[in-house]
Backbone as numpy.savetxt, mean C-alpha at the origin, in Angstrom:
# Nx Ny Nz CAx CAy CAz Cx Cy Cz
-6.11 11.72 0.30 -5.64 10.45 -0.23 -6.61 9.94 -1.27
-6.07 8.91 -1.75 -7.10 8.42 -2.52 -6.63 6.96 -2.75
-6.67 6.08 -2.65 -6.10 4.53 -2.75 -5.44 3.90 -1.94
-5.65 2.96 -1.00 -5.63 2.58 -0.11 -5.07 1.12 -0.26
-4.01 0.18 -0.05 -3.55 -0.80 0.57 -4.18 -1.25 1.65
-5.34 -2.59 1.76 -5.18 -2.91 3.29 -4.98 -4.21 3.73
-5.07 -4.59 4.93 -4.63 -6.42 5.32 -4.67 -7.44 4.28
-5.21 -7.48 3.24 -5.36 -8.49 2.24 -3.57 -8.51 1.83
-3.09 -7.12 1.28 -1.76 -7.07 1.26 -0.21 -8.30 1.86
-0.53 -8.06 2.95 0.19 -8.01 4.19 1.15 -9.99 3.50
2.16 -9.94 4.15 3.32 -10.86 3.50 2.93 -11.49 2.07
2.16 -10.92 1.16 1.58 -11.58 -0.04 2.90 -10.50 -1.09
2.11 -9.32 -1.00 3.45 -8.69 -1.66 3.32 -8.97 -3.54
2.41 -9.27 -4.06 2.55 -9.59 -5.58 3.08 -8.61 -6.28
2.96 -7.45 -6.19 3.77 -6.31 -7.13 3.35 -6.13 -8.42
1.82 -6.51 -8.79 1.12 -6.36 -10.04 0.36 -4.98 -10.04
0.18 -4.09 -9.09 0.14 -3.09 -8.62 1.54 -1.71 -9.13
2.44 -2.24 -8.44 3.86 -1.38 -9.18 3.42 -1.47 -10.35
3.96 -2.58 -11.17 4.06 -3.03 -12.59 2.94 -1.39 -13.35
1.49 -2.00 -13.06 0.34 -0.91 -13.66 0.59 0.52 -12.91
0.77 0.86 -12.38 1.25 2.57 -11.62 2.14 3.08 -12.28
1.37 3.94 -13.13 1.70 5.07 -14.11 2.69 6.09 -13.31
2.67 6.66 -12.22 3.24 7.28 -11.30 4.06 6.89 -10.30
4.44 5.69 -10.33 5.59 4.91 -9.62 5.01 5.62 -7.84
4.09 5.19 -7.64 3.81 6.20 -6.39 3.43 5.12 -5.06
3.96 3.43 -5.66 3.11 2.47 -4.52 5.04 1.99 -4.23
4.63 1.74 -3.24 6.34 1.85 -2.05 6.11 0.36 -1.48
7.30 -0.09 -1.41 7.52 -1.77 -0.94 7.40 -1.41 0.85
7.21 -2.12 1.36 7.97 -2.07 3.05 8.28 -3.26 3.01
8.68 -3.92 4.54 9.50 -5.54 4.69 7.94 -6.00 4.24
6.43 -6.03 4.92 5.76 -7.22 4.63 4.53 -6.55 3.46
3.99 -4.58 3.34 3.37 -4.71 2.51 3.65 -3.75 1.54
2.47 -3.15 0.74 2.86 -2.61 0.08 1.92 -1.09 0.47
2.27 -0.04 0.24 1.79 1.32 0.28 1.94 2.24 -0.54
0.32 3.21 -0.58 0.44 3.78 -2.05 0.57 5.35 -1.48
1.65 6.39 -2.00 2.05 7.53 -1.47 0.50 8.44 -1.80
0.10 9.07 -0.54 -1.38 10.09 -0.61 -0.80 10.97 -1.35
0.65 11.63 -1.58 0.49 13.03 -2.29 0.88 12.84 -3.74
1.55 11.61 -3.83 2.32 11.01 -5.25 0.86 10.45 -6.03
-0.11 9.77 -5.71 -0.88 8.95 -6.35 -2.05 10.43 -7.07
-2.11 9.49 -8.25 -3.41 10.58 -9.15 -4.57 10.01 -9.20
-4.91 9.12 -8.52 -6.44 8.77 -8.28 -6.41 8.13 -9.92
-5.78 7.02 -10.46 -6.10 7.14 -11.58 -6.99 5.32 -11.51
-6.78 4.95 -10.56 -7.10 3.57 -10.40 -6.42 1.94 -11.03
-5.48 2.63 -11.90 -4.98 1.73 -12.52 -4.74 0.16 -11.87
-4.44 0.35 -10.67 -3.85 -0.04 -9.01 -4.54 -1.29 -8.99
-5.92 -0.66 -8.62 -7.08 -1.81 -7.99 -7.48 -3.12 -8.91
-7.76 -2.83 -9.98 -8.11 -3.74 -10.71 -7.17 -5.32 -10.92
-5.82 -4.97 -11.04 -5.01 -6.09 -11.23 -4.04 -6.52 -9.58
-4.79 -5.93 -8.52 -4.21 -6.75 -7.27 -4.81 -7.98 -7.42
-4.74 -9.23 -7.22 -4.88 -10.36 -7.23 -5.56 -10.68 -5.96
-5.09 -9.99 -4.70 -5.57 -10.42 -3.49 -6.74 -9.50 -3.03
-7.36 -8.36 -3.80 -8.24 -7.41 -4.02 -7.69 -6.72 -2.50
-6.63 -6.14 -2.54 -6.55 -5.09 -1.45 -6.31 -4.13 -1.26
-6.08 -3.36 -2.49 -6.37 -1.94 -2.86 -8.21 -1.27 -3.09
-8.42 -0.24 -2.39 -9.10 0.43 -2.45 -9.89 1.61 -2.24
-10.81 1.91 -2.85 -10.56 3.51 -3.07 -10.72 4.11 -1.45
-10.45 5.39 -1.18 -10.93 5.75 0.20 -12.20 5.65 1.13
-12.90 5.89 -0.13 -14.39 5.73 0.80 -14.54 4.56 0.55
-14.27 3.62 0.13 -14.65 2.24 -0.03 -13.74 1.32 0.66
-12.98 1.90 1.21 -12.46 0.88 2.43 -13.30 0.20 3.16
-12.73 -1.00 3.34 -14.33 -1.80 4.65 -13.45 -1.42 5.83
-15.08 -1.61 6.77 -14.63 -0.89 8.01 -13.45 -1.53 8.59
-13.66 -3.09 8.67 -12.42 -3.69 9.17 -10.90 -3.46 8.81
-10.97 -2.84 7.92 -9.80 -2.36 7.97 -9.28 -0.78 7.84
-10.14 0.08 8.21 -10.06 1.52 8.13 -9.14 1.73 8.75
-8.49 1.13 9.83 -7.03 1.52 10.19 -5.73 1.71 9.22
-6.12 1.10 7.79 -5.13 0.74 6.94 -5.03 2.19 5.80
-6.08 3.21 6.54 -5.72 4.35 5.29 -4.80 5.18 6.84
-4.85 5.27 7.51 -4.02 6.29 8.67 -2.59 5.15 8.36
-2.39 3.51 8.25 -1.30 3.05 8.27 -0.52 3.50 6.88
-1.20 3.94 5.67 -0.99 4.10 4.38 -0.27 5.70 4.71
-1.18 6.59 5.31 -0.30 8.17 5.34 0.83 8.03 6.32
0.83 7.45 7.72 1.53 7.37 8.58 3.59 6.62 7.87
2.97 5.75 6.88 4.23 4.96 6.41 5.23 6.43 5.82
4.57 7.09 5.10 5.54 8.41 4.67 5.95 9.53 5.07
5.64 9.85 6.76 6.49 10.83 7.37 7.26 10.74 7.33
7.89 9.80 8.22 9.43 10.35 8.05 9.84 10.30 6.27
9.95 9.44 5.48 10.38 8.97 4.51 9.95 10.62 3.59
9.01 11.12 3.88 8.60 12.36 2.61 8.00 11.98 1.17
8.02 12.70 0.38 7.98 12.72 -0.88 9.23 12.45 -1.90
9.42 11.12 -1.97 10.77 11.35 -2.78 10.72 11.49 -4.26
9.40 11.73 -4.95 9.05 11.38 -6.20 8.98 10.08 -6.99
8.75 9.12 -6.17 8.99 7.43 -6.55 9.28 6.19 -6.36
8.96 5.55 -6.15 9.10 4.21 -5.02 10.37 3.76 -6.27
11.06 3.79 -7.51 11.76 3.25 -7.96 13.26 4.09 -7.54
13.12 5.52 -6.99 14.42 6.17 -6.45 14.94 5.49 -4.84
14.03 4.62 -4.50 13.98 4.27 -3.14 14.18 3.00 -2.91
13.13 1.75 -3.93 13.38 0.70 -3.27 12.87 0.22 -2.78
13.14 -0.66 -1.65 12.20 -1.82 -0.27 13.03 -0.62 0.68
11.90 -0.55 1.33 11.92 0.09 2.75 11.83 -0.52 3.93
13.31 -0.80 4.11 13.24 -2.04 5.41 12.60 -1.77 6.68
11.44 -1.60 6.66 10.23 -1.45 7.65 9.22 -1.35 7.19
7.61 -1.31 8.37 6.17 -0.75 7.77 6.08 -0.27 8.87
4.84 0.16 8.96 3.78 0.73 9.76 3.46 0.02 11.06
3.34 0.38 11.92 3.26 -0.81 13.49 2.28 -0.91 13.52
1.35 -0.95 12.32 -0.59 -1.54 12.62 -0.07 -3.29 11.42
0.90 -2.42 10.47 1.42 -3.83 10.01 2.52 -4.75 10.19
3.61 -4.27 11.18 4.50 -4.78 11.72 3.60 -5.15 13.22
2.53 -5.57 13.48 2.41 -6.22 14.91 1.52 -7.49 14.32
0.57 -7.37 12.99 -0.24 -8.47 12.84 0.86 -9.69 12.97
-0.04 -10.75 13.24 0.44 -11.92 12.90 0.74 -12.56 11.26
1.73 -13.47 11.41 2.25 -14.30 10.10 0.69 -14.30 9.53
0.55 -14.08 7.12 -0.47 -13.85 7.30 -0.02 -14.72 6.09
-1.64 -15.73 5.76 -1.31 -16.34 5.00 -1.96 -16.09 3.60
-2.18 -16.53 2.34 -2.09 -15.79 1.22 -3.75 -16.22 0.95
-4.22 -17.14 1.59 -6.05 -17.33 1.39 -6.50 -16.72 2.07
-6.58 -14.88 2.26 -7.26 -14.53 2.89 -8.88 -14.52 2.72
């Protein structure tokens, strides 16, 4: 993998992330957002213009949220490789490390 979504994300949802992703490779769910491990090119475009700073690189995940790179690969089993979060859409679900947090509010 290489780019990571974590709790900062979660019901904020800004989509300034899509917008800059050269590779259409970051995927909606109901509350966040996730960036595909085999679709993404490490190009970073991503991180810089999240607003809520919650993209980041792999090894630079903070610990508190290291659960959020296993919730990032785990979101695309079943779903696969479809070549693009724009052939797909909102994916009416997430990940059950992000479908159990609580209502989250946008001053994290």
């Amino acid at each position: 993998m290489t780019y990571v979504i974590a709790q900062p994300c979660v019901d904020v949802l800004d989509k300034a992330c899509i917008e800059e992703c050269p590779v259409d490779c970051i995927y909606e769910g109901e509350r966040m957002l996730y960036i595909h491990p085999d679709e993404c090119v490490d190009c970073g475009a991503c991180e810089p213009v999240c607003p809520v700073e919650a993209i980041f690189y792999e090894d630079d995940l903070p610990e508190q949220w290291k659960e959020f790179y296993k919730a990032n690969v785990d979101f695309f089993e079943e779903l696969g490789s479809p070549g693009g979060a724009s052939k797909v859409g909102k994916i009416a679900r997430d990940h059950p490390v992000v479908a159990a947090l609580p209502p989250q509010s946008e001053d994290h």
